[in-house]
N, CA, C and O atoms as a Maestro MAE file, in Angstrom:
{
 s_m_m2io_version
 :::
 2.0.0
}

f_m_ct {
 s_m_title
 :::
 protein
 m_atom[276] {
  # First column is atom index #
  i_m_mmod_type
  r_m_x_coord
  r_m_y_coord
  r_m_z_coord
  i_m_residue_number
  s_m_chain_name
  s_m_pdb_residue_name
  s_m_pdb_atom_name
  i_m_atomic_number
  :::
  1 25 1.898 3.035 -1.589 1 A "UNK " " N  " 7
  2 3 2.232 3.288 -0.196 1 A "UNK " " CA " 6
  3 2 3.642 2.768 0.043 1 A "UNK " " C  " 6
  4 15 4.006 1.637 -0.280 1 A "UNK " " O  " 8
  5 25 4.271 3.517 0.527 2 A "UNK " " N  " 7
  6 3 5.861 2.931 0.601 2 A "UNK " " CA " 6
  7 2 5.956 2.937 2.459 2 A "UNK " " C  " 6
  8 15 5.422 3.938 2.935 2 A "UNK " " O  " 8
  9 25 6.342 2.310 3.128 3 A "UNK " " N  " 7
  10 3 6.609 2.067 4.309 3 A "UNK " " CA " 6
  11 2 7.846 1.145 4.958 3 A "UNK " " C  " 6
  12 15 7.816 -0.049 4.658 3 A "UNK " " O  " 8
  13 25 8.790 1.544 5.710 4 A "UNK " " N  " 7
  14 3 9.884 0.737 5.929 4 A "UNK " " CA " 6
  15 2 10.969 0.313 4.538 4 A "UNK " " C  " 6
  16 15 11.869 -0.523 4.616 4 A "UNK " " O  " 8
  17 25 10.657 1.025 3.432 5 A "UNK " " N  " 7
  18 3 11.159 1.323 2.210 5 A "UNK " " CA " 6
  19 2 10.847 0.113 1.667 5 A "UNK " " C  " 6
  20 15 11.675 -0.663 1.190 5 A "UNK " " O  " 8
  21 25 9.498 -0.092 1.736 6 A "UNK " " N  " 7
  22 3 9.269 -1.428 0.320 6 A "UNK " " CA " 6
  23 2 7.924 -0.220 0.150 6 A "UNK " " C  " 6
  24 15 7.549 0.553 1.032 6 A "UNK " " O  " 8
  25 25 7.462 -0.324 -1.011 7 A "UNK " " N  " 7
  26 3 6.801 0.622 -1.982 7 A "UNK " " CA " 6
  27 2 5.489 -0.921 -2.290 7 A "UNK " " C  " 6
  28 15 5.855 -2.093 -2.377 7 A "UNK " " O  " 8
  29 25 4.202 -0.508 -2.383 8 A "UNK " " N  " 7
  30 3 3.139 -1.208 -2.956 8 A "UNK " " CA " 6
  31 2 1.619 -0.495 -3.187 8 A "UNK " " C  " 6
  32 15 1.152 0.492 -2.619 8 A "UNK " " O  " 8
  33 25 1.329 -0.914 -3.692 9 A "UNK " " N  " 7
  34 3 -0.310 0.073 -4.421 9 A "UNK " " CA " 6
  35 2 -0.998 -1.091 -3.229 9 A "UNK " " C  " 6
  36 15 -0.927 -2.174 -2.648 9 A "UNK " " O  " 8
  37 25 -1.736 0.275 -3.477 10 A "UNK " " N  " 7
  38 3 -3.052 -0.008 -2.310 10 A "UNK " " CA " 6
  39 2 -4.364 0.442 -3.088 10 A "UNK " " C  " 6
  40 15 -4.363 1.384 -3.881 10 A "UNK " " O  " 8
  41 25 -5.306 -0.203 -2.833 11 A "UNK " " N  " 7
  42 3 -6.403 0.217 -3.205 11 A "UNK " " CA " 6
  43 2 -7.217 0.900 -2.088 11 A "UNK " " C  " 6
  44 15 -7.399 0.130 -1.145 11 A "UNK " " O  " 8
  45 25 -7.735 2.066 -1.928 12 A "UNK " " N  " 7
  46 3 -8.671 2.889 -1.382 12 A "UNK " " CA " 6
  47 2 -9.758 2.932 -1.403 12 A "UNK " " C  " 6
  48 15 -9.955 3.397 -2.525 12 A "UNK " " O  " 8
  49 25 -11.005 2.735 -0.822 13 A "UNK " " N  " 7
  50 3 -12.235 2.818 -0.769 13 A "UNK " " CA " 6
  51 2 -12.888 4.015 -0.062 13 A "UNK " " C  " 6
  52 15 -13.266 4.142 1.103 13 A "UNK " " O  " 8
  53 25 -12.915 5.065 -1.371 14 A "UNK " " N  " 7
  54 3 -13.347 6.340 -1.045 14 A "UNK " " CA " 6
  55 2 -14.536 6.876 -1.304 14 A "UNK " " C  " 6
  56 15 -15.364 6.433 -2.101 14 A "UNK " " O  " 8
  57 25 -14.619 7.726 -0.710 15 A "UNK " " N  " 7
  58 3 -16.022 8.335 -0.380 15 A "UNK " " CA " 6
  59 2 -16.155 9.729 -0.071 15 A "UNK " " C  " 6
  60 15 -15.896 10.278 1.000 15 A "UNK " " O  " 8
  61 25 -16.579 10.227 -1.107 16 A "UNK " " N  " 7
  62 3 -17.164 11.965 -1.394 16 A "UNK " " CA " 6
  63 2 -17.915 12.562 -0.571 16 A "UNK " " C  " 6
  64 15 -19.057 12.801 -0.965 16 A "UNK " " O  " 8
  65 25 -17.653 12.855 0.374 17 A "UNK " " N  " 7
  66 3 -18.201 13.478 1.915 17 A "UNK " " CA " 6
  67 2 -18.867 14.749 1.155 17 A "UNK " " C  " 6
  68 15 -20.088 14.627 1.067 17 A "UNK " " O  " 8
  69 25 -18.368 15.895 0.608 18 A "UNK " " N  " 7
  70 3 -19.255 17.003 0.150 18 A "UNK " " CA " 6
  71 2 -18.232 17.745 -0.736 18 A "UNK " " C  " 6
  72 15 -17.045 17.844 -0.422 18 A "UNK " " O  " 8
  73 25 -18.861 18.354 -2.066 19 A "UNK " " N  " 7
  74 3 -18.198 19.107 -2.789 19 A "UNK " " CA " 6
  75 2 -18.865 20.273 -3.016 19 A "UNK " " C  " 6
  76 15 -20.023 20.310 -2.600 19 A "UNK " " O  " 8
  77 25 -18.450 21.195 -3.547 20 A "UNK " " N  " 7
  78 3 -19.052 22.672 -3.748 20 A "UNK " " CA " 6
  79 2 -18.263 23.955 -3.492 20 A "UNK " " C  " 6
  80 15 -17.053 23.907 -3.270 20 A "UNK " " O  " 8
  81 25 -18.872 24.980 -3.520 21 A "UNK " " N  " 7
  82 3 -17.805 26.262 -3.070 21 A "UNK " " CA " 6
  83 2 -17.691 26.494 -1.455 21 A "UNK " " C  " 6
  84 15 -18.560 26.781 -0.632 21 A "UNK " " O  " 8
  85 25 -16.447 26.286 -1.331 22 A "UNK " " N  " 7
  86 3 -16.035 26.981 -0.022 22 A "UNK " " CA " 6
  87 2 -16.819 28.249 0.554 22 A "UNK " " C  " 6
  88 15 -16.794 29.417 0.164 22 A "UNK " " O  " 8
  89 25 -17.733 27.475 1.917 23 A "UNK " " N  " 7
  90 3 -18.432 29.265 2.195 23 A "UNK " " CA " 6
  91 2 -17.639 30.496 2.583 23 A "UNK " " C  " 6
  92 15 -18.017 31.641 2.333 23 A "UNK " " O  " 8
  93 25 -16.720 30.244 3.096 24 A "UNK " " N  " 7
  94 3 -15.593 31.070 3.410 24 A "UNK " " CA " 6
  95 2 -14.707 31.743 2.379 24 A "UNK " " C  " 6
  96 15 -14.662 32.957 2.180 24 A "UNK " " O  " 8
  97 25 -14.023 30.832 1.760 25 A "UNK " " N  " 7
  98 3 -12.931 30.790 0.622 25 A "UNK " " CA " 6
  99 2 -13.328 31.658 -0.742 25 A "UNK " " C  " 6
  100 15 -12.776 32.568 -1.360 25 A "UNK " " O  " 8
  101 25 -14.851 30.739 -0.931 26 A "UNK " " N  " 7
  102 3 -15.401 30.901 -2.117 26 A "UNK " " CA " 6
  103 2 -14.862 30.635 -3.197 26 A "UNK " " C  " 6
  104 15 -14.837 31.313 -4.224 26 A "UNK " " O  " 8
  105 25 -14.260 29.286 -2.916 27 A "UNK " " N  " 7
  106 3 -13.517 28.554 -3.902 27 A "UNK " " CA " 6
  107 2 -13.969 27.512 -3.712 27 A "UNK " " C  " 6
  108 15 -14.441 27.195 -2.620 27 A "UNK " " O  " 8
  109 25 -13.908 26.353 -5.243 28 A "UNK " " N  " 7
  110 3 -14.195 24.903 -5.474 28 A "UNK " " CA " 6
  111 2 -13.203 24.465 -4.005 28 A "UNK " " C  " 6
  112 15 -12.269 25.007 -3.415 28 A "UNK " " O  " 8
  113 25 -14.066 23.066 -3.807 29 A "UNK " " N  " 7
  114 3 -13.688 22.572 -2.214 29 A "UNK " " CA " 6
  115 2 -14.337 21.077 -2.410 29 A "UNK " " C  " 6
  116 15 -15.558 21.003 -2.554 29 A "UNK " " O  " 8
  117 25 -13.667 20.073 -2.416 30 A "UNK " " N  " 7
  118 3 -14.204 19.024 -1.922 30 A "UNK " " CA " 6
  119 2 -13.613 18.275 -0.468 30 A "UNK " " C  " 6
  120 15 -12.462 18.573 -0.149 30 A "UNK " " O  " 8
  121 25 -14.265 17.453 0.286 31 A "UNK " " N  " 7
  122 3 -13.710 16.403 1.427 31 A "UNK " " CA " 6
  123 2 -14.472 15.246 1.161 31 A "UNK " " C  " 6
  124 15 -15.600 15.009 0.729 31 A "UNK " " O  " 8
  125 25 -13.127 14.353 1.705 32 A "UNK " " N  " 7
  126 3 -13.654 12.989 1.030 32 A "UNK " " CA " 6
  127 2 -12.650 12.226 2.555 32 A "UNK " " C  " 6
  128 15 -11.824 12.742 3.307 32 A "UNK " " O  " 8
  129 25 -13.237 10.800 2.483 33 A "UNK " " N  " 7
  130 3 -12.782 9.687 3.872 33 A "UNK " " CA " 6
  131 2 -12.648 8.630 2.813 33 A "UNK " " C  " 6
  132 15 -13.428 8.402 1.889 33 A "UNK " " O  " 8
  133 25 -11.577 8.055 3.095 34 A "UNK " " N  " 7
  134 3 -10.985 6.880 2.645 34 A "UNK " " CA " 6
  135 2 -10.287 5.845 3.606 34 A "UNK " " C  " 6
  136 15 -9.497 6.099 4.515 34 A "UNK " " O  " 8
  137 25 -10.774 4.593 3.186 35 A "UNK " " N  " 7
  138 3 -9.852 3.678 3.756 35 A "UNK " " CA " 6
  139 2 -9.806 2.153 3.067 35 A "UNK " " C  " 6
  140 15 -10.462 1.507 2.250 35 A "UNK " " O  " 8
  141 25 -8.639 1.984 3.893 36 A "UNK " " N  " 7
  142 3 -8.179 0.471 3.342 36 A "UNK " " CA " 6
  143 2 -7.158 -0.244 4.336 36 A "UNK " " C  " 6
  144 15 -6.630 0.298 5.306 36 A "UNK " " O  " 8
  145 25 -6.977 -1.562 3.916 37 A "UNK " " N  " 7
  146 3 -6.062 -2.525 4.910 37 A "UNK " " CA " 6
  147 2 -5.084 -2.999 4.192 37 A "UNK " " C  " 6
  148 15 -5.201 -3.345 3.016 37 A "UNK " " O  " 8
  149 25 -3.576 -3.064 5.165 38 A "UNK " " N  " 7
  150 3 -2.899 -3.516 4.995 38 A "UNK " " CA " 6
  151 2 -2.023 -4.230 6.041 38 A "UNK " " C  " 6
  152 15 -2.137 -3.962 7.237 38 A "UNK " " O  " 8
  153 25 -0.859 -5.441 5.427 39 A "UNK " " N  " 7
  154 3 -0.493 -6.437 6.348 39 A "UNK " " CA " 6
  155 2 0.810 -5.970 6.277 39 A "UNK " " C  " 6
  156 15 1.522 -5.567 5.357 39 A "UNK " " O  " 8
  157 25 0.993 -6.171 7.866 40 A "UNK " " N  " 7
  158 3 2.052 -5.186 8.383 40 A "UNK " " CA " 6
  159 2 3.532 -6.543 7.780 40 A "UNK " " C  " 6
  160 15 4.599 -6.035 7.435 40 A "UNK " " O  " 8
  161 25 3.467 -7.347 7.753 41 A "UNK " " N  " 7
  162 3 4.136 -8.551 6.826 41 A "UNK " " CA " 6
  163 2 4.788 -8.258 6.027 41 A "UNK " " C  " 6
  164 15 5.941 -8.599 5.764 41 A "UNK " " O  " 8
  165 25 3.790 -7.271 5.328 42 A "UNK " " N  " 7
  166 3 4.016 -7.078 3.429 42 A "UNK " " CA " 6
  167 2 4.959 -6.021 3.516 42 A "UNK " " C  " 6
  168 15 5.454 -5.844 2.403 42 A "UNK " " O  " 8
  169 25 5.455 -5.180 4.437 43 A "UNK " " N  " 7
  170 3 6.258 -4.005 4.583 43 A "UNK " " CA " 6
  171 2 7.198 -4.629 5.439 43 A "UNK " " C  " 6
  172 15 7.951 -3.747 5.852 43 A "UNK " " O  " 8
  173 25 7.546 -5.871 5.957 44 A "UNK " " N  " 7
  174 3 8.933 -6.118 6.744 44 A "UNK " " CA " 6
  175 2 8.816 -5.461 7.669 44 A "UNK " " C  " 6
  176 15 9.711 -4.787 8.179 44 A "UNK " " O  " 8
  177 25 7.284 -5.586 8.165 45 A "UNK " " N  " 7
  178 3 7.116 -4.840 9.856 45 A "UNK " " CA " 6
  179 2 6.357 -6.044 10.774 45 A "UNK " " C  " 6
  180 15 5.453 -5.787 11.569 45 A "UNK " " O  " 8
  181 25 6.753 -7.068 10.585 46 A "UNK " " N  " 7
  182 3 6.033 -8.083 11.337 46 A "UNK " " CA " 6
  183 2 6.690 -8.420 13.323 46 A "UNK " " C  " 6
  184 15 6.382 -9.223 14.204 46 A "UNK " " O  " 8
  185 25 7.451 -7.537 13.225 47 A "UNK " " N  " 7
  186 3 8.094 -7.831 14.515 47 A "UNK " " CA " 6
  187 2 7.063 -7.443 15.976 47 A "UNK " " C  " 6
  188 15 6.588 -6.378 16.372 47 A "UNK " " O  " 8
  189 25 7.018 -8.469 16.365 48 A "UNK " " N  " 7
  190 3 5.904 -8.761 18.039 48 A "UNK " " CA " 6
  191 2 4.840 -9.306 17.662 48 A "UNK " " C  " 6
  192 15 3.809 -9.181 18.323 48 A "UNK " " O  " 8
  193 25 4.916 -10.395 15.920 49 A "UNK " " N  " 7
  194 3 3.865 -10.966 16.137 49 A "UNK " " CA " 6
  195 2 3.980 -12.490 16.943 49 A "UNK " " C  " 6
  196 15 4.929 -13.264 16.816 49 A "UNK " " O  " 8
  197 25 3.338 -12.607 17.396 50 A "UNK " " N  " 7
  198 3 1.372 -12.540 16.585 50 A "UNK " " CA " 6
  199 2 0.767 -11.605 18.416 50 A "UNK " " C  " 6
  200 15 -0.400 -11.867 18.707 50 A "UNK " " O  " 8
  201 25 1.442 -10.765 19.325 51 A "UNK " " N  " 7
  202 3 1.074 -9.987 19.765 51 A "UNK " " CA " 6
  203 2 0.069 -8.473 19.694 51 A "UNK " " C  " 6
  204 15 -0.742 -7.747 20.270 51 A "UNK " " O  " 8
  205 25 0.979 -8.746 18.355 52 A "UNK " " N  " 7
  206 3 0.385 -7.215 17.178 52 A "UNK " " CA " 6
  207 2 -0.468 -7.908 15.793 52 A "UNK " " C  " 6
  208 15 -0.015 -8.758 15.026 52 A "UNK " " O  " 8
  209 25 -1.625 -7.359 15.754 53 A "UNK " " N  " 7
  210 3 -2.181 -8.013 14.952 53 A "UNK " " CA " 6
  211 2 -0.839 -7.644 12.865 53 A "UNK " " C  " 6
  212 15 0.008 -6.758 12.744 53 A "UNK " " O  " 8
  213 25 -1.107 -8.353 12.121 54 A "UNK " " N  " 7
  214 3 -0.481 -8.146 11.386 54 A "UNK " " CA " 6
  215 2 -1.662 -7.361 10.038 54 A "UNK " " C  " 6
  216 15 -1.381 -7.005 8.894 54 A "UNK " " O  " 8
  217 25 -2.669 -7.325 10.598 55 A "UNK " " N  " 7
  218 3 -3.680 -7.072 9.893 55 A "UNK " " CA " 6
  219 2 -3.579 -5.146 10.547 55 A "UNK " " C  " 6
  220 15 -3.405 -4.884 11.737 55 A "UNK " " O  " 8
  221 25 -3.761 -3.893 9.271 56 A "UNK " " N  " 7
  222 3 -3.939 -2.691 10.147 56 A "UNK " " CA " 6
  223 2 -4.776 -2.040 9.355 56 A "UNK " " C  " 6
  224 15 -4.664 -2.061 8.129 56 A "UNK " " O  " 8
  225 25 -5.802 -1.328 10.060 57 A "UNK " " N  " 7
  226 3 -6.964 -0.822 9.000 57 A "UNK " " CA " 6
  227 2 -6.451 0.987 8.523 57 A "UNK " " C  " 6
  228 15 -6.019 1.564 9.521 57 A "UNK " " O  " 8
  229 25 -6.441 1.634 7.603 58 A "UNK " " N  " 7
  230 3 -5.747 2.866 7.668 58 A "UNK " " CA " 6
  231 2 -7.044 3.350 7.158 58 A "UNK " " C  " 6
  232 15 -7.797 2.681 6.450 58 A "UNK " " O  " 8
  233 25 -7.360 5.129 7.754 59 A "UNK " " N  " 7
  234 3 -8.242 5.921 7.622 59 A "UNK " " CA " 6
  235 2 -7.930 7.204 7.282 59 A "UNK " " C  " 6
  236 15 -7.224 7.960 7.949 59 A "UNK " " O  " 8
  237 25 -8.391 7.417 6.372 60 A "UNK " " N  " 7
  238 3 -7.998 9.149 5.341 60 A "UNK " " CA " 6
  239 2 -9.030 9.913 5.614 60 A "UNK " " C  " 6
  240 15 -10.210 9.604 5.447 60 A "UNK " " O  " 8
  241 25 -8.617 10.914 6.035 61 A "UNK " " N  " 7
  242 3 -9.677 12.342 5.888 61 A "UNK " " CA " 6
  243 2 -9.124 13.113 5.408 61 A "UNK " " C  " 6
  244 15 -8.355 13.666 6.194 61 A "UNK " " O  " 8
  245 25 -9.074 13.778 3.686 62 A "UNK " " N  " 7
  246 3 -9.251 15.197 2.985 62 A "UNK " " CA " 6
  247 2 -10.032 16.276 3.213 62 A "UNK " " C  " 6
  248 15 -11.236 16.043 3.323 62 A "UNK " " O  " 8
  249 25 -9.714 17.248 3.299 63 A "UNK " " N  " 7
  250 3 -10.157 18.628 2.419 63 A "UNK " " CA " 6
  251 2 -9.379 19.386 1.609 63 A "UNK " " C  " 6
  252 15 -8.319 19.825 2.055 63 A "UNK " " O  " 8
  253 25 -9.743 19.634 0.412 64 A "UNK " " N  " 7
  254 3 -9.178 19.817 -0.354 64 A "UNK " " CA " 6
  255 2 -9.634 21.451 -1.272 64 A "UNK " " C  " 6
  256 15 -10.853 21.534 -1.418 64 A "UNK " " O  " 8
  257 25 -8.925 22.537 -1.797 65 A "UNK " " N  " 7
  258 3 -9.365 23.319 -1.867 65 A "UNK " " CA " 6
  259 2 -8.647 23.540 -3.104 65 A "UNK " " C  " 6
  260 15 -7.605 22.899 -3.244 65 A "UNK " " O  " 8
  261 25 -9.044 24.407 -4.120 66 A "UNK " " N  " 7
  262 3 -8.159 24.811 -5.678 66 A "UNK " " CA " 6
  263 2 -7.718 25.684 -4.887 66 A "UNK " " C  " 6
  264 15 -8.222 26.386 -4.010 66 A "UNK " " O  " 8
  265 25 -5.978 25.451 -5.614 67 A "UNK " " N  " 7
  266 3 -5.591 26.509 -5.563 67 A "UNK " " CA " 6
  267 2 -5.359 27.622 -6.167 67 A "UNK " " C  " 6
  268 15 -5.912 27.633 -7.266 67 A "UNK " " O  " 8
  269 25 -4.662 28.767 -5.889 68 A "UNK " " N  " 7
  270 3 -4.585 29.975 -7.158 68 A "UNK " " CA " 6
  271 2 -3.594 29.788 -8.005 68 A "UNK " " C  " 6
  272 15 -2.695 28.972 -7.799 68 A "UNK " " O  " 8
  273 25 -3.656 30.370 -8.810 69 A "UNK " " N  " 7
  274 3 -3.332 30.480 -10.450 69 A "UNK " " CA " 6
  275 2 -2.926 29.842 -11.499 69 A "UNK " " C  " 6
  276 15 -2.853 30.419 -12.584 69 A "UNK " " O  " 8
  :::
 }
 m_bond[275] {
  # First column is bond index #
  i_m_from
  i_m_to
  i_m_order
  :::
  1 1 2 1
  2 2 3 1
  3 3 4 2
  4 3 5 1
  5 5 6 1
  6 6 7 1
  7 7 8 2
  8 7 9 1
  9 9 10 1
  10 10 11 1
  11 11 12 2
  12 11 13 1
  13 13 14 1
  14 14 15 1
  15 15 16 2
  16 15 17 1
  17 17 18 1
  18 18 19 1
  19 19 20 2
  20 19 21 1
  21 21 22 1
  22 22 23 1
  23 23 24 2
  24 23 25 1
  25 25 26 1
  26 26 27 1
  27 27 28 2
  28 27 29 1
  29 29 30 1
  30 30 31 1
  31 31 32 2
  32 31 33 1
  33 33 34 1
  34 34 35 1
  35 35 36 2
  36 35 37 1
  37 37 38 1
  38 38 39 1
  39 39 40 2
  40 39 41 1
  41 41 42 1
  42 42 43 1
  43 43 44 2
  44 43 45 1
  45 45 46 1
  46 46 47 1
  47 47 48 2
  48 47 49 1
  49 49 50 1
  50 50 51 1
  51 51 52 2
  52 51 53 1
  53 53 54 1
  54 54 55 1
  55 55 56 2
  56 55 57 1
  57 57 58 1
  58 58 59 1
  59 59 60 2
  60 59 61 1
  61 61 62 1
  62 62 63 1
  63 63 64 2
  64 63 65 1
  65 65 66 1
  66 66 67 1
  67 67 68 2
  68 67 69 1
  69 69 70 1
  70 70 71 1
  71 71 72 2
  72 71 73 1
  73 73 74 1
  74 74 75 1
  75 75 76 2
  76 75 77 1
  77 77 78 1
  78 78 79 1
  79 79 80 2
  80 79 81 1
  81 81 82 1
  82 82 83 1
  83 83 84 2
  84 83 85 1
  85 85 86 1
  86 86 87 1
  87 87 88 2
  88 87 89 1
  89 89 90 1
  90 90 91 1
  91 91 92 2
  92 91 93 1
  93 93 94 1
  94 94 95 1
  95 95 96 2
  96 95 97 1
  97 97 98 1
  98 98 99 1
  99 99 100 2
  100 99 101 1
  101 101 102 1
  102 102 103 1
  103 103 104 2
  104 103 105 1
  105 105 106 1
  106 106 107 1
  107 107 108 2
  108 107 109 1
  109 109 110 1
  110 110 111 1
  111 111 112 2
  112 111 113 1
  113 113 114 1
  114 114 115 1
  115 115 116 2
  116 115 117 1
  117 117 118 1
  118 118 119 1
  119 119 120 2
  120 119 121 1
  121 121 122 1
  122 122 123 1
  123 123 124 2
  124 123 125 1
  125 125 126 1
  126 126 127 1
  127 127 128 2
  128 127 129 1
  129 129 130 1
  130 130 131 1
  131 131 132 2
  132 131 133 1
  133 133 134 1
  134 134 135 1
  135 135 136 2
  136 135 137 1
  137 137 138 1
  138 138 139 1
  139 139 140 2
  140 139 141 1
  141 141 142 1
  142 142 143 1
  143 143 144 2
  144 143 145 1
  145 145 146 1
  146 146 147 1
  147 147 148 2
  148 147 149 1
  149 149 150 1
  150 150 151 1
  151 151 152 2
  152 151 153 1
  153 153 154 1
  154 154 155 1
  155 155 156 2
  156 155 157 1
  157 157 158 1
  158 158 159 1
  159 159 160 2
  160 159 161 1
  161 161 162 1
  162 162 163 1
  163 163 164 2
  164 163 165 1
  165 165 166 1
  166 166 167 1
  167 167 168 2
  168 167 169 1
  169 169 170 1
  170 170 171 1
  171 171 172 2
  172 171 173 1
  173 173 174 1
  174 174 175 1
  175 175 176 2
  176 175 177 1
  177 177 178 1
  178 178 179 1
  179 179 180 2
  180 179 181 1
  181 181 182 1
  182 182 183 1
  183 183 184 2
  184 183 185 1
  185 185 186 1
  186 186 187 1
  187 187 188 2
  188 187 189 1
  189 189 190 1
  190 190 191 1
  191 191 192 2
  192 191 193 1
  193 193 194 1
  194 194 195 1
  195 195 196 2
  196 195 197 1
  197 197 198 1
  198 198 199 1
  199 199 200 2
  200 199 201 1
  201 201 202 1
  202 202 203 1
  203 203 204 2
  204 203 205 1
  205 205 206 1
  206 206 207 1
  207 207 208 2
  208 207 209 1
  209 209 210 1
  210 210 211 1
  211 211 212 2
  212 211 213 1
  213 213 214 1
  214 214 215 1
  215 215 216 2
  216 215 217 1
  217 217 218 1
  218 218 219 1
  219 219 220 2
  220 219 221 1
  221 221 222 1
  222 222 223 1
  223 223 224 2
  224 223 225 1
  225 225 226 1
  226 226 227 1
  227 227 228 2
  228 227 229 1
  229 229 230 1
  230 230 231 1
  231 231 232 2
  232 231 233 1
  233 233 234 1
  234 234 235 1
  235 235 236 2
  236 235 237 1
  237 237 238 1
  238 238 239 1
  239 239 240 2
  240 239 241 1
  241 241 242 1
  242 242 243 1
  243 243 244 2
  244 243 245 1
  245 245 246 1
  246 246 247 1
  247 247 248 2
  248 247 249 1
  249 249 250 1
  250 250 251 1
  251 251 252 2
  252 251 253 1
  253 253 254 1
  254 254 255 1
  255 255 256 2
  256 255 257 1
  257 257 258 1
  258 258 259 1
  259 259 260 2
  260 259 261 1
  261 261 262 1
  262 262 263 1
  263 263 264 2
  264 263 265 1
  265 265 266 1
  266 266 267 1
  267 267 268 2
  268 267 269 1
  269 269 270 1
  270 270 271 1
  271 271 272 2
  272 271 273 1
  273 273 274 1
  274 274 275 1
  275 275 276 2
  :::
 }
}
């Protein structure tokens, strides 16, 4: 995750919501929700604390579809 241009790995805690063929598409299709926390500190974004928590929870929602060829 790069933010405010400092770059760091994050770990994700994901979760396979549903895979299978697209009823529409009729193509392979998965969606998946992910999340994880990070400290707004660690990116040189700490400004208005301790107003702003320094703690921020981030939430992913995919769908994802193959593409052609």
């Amino acid at each position: 995750l790069t933010l405010n241009g400092v770059t760091k790995s994050v770990v994700l805690d994901a979760k396979l919501n549903q895979a299978g063929e697209h009823p529409m598409a009729k193509k392979p299709w998965a969606g998946f929700d992910a999340t994880t926390q990070i400290l707004r500190t660690d990116y040189n974004l700490g400004q208005f604390a301790p107003f702003v928590s320094d703690e921020v929870n981030i939430k992913i929602s995919v769908e994802a579809m193959k593409a052609d060829g």
